[in-house]
N, CA, C and O atoms as a GROMACS GRO file, in nm:
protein
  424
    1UNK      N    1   4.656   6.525   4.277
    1UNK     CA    2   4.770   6.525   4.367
    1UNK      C    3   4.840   6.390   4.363
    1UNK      O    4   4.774   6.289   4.341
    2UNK      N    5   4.962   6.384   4.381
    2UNK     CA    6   5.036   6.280   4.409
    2UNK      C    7   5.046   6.221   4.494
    2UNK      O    8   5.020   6.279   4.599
    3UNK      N    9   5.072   6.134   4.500
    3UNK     CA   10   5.063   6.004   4.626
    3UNK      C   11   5.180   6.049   4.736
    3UNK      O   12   5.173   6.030   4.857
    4UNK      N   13   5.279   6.107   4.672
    4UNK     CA   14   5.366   6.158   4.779
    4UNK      C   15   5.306   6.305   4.854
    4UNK      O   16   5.335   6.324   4.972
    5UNK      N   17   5.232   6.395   4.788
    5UNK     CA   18   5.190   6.501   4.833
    5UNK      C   19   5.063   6.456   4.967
    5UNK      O   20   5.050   6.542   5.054
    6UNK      N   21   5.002   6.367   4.976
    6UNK     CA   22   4.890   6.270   5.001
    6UNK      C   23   4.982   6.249   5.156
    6UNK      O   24   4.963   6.295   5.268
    7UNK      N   25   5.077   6.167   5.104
    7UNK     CA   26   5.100   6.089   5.227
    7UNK      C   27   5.220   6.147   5.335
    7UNK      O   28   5.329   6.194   5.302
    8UNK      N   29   5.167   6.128   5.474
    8UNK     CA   30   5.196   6.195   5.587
    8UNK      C   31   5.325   6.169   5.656
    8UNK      O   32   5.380   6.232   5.747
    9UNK      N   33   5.357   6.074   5.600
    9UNK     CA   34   5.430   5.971   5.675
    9UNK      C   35   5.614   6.033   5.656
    9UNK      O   36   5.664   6.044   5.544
   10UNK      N   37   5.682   6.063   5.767
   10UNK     CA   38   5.834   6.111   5.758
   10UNK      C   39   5.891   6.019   5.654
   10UNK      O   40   5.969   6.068   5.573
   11UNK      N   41   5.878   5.963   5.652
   11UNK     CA   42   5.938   5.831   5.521
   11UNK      C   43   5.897   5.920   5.363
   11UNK      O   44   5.959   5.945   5.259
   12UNK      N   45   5.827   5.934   5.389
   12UNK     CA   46   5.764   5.995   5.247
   12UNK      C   47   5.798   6.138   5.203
   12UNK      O   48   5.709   6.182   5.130
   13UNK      N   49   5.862   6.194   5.215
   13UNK     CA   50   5.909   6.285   5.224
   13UNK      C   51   6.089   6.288   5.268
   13UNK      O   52   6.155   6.382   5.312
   14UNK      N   53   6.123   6.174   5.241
   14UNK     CA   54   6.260   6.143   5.220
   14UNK      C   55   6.411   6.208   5.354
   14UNK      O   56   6.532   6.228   5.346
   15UNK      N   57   6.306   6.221   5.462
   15UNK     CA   58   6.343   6.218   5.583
   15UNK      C   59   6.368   6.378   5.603
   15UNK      O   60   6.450   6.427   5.680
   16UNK      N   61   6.274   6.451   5.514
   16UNK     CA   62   6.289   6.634   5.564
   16UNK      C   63   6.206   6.635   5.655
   16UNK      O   64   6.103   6.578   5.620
   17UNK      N   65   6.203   6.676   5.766
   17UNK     CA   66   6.092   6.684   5.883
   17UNK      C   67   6.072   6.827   5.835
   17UNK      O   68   6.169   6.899   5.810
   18UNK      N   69   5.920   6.875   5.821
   18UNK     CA   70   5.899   6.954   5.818
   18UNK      C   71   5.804   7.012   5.956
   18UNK      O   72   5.779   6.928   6.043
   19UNK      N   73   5.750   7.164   5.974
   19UNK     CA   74   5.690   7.245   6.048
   19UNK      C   75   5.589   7.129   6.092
   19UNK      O   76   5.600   7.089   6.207
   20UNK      N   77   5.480   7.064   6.002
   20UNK     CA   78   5.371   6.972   5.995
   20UNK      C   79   5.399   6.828   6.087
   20UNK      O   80   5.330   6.775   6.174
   21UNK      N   81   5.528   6.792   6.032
   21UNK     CA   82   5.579   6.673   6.124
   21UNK      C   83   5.614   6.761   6.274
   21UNK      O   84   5.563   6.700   6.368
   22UNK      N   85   5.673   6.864   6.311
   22UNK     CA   86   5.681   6.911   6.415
   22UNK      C   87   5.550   6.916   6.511
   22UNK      O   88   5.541   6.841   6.609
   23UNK      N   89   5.454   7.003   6.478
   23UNK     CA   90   5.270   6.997   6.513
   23UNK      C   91   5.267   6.868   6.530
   23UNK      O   92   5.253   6.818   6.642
   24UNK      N   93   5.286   6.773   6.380
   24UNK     CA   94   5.225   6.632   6.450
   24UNK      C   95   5.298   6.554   6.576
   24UNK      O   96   5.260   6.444   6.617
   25UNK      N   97   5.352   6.592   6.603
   25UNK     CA   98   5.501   6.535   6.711
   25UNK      C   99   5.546   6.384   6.624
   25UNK      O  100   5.543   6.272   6.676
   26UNK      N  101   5.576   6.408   6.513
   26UNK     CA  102   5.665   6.332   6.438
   26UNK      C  103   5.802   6.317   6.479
   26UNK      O  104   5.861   6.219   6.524
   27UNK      N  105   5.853   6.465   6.449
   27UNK     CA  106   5.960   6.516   6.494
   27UNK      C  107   5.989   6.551   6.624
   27UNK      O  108   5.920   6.630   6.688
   28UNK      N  109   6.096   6.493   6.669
   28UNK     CA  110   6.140   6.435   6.817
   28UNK      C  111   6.214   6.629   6.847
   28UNK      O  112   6.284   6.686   6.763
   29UNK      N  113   6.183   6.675   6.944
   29UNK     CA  114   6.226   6.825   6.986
   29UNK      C  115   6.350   6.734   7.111
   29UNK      O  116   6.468   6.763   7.131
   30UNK      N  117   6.288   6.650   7.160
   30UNK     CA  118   6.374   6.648   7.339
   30UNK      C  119   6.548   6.589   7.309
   30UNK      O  120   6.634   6.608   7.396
   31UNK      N  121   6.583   6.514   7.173
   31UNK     CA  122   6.688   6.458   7.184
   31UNK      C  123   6.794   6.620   7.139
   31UNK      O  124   6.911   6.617   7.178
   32UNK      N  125   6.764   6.699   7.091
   32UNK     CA  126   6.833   6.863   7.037
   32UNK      C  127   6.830   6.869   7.234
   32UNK      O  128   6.918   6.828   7.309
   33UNK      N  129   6.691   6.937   7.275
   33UNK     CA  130   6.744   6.945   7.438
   33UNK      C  131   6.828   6.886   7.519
   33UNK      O  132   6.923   6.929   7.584
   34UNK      N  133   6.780   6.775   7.507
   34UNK     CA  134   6.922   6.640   7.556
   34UNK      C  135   7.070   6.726   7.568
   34UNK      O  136   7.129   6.775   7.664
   35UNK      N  137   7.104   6.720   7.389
   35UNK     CA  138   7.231   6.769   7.322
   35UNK      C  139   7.271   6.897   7.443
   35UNK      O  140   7.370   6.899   7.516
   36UNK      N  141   7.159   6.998   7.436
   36UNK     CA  142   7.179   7.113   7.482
   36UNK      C  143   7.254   7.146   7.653
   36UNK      O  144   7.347   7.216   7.695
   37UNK      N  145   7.130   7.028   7.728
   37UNK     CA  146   7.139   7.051   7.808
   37UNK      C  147   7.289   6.920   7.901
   37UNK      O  148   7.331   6.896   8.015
   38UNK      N  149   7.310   6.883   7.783
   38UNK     CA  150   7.478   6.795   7.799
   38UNK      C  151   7.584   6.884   7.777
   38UNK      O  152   7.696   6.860   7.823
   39UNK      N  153   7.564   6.969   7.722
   39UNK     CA  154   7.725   7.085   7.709
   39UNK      C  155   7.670   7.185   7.836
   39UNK      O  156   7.756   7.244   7.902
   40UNK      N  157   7.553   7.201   7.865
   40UNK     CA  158   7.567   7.306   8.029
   40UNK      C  159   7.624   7.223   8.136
   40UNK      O  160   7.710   7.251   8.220
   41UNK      N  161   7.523   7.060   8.103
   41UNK     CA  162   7.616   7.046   8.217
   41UNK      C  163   7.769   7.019   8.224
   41UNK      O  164   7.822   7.037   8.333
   42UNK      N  165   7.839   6.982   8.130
   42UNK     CA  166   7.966   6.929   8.103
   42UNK      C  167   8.051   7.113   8.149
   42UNK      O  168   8.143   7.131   8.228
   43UNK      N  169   7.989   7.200   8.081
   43UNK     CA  170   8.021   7.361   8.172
   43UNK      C  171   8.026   7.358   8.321
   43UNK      O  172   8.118   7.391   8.395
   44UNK      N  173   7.890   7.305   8.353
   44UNK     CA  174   7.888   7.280   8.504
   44UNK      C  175   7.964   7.193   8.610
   44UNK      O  176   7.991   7.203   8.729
   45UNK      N  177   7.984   7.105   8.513
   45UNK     CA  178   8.069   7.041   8.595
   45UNK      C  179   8.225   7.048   8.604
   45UNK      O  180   8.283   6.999   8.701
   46UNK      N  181   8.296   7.113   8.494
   46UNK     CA  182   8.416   7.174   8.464
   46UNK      C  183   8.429   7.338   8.596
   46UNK      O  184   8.530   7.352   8.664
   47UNK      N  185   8.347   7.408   8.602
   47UNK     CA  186   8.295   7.521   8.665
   47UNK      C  187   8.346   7.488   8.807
   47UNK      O  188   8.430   7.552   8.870
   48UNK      N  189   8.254   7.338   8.862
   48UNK     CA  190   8.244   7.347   9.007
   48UNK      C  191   8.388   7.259   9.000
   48UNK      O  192   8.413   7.215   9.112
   49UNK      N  193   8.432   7.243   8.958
   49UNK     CA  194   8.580   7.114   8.991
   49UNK      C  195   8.676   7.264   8.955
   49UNK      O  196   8.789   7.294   8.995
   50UNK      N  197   8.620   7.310   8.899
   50UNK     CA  198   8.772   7.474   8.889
   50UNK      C  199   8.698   7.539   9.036
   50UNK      O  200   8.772   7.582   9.125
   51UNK      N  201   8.631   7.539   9.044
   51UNK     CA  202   8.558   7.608   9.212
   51UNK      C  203   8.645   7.551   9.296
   51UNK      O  204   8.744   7.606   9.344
   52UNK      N  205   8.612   7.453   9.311
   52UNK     CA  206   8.694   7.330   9.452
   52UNK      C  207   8.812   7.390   9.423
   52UNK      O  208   8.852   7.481   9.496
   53UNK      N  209   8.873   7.356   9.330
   53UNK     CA  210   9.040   7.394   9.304
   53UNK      C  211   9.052   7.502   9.358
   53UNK      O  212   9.165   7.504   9.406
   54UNK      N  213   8.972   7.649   9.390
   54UNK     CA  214   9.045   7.745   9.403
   54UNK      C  215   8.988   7.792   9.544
   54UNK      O  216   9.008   7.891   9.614
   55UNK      N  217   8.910   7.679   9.554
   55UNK     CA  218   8.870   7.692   9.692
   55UNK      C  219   8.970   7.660   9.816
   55UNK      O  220   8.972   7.712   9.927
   56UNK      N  221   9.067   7.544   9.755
   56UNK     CA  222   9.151   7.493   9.830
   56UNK      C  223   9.291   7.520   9.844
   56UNK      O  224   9.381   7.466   9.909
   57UNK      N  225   9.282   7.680   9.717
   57UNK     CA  226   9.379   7.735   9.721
   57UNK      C  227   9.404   7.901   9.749
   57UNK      O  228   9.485   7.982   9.704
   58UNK      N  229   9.252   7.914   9.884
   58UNK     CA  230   9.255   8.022   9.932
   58UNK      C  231   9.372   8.019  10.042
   58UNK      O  232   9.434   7.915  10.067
   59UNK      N  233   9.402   8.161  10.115
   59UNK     CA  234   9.489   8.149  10.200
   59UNK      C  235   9.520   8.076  10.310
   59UNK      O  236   9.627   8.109  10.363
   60UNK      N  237   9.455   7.982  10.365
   60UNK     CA  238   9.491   7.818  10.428
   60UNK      C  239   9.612   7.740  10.377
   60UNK      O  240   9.684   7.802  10.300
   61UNK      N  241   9.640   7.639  10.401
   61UNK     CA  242   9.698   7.604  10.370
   61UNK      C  243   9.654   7.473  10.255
   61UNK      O  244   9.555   7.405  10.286
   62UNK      N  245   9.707   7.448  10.160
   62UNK     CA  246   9.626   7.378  10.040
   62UNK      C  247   9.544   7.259  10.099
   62UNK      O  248   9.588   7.202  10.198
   63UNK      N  249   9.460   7.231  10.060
   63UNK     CA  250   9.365   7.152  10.102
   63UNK      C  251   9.425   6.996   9.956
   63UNK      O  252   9.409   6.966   9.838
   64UNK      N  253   9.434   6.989   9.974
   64UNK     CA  254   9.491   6.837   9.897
   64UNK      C  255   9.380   6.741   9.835
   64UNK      O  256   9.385   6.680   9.728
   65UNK      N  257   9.270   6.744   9.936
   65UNK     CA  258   9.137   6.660   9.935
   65UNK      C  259   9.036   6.723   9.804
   65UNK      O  260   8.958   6.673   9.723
   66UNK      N  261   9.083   6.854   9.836
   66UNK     CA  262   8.982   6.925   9.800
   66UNK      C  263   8.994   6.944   9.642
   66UNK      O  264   8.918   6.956   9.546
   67UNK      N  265   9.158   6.941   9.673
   67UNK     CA  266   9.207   6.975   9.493
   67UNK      C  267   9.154   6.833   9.393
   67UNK      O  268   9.102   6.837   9.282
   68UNK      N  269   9.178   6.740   9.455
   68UNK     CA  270   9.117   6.564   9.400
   68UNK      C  271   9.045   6.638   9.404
   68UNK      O  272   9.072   6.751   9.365
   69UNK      N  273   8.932   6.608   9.448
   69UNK     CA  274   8.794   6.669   9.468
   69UNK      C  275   8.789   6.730   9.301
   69UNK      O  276   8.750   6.674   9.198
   70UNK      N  277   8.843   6.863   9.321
   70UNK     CA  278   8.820   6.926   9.183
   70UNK      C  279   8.827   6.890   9.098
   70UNK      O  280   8.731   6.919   9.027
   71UNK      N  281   8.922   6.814   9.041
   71UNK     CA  282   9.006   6.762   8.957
   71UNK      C  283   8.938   6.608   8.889
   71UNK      O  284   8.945   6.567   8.773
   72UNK      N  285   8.859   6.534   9.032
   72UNK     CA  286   8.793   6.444   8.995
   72UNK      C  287   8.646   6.495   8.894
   72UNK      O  288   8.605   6.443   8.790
   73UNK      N  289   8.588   6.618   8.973
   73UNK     CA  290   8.454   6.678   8.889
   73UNK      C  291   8.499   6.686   8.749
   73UNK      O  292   8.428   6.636   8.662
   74UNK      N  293   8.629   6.756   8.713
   74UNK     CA  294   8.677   6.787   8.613
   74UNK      C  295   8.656   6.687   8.534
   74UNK      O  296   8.579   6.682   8.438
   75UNK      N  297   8.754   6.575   8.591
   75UNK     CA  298   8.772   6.448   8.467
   75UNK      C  299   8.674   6.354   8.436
   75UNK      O  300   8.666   6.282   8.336
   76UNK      N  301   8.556   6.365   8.596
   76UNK     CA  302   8.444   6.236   8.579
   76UNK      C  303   8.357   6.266   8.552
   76UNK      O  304   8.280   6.190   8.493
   77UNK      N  305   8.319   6.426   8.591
   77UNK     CA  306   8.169   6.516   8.543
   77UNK      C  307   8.131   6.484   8.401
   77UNK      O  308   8.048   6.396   8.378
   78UNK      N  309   8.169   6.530   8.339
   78UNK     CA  310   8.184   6.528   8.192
   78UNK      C  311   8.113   6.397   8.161
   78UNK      O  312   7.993   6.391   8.135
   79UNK      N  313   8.187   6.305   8.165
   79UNK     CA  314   8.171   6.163   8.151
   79UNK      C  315   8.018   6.044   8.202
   79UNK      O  316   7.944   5.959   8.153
   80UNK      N  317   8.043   6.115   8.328
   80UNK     CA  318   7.864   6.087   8.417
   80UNK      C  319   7.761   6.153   8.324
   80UNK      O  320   7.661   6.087   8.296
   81UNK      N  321   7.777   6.290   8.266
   81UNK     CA  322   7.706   6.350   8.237
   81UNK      C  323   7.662   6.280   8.076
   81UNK      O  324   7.545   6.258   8.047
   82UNK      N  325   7.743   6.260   8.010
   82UNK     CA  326   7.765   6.170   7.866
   82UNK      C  327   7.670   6.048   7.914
   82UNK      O  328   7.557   6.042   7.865
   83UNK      N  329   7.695   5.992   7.968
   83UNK     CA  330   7.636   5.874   8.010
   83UNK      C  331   7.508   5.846   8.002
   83UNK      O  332   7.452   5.761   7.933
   84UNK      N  333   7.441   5.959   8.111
   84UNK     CA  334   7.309   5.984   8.098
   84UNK      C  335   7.232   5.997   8.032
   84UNK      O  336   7.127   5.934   8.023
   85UNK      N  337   7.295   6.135   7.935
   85UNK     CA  338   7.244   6.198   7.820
   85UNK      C  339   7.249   6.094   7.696
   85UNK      O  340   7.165   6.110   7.608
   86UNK      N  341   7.333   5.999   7.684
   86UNK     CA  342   7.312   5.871   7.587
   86UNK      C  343   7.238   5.781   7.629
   86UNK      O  344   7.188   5.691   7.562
   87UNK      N  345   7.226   5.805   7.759
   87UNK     CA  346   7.058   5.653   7.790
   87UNK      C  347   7.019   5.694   7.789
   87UNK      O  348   6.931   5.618   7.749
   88UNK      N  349   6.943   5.834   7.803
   88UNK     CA  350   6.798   5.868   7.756
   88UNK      C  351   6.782   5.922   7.602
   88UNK      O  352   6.676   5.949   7.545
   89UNK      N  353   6.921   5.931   7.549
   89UNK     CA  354   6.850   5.958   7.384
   89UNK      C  355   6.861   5.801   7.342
   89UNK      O  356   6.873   5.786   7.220
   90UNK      N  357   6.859   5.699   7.409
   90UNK     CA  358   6.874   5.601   7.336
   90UNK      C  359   6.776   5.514   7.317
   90UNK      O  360   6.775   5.398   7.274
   91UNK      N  361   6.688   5.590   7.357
   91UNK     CA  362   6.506   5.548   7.367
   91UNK      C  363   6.466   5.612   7.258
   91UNK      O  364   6.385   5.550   7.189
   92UNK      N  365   6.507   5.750   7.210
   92UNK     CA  366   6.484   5.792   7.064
   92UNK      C  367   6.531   5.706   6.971
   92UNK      O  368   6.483   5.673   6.862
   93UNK      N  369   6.661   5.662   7.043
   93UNK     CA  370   6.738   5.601   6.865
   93UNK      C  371   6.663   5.470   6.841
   93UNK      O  372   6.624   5.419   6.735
   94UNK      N  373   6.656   5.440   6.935
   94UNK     CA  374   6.528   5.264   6.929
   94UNK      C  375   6.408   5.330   6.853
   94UNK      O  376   6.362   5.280   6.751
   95UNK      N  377   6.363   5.442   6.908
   95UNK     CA  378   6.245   5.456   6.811
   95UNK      C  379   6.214   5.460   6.661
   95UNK      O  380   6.121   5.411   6.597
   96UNK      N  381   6.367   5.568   6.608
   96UNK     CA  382   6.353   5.559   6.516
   96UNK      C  383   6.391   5.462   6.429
   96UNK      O  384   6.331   5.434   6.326
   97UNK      N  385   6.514   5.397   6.480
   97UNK     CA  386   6.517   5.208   6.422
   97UNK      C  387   6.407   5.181   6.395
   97UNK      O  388   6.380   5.186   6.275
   98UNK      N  389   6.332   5.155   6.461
   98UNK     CA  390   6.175   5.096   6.492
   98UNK      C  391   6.123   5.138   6.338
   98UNK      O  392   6.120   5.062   6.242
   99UNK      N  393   6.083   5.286   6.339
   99UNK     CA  394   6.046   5.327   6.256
   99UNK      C  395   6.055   5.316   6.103
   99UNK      O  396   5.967   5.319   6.017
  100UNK      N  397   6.179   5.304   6.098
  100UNK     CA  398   6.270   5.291   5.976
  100UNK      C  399   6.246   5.127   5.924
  100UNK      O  400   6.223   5.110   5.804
  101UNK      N  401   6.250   4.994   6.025
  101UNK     CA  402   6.182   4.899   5.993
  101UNK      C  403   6.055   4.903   5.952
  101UNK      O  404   6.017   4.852   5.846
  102UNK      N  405   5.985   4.962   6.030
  102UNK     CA  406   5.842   4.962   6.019
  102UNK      C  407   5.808   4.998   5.894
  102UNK      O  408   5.745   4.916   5.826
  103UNK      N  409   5.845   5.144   5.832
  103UNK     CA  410   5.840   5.207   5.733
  103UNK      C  411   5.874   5.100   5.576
  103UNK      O  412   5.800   5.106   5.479
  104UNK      N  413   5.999   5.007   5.582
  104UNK     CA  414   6.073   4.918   5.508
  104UNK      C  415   5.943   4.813   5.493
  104UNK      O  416   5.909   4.776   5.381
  105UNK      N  417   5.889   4.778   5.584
  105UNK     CA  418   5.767   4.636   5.517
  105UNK      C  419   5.673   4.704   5.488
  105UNK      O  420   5.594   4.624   5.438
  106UNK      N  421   5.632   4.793   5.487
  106UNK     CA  422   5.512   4.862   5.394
  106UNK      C  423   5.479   4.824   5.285
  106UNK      O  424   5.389   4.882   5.225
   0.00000   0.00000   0.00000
């Protein structure tokens, strides 16, 4: 066998993560969730700022507060939500920096 067939290491295998790196928790699953769960909420938060809006444009008389209100979820949701979802994948991306050095002085 070959020294590449031998060795375990994501580096060695020219950065294909395979099934094996998955089992070994090589391969990172939570930064794809991250991704995932940043477009529900960016839905969610588009959703409830169109809510407010049409909340304040039931038969009352317009609610003004309410429409900001919406309009703010609209434009800042999104954005809060980005935010987050890039500081916590940004503990992955350090890792794999890390890695990628680490891998280089071998």
């Amino acid at each position: 066998m070959s020294k590449r067939a031998n060795d375990s290491s994501p580096a060695a295998r020219d950065g294909e993560p395979s099934l094996e790196d998955f089992w070994a928790f090589r391969t990172m699953l939570t930064p794809l969730l991250i991704q995932i769960l940043f477009w529900i909420g960016v839905f969610a938060c588009i959703g409830f700022g169109v809510y407010l809006i049409v909340q304040a444009t039931t038969p009352e008389p317009l609610d003004k507060v309410r429409v900001m209100h919406g309009v703010a979820w609209i434009m800042f949701g999104p954005l809060a939500v980005r935010l987050v979802c890039e500081s916590i994948i940004l503990f992955f991306r350090i890792n794999e920096t890390l890695t990628e050095i680490k891998n280089k002085l071998k």
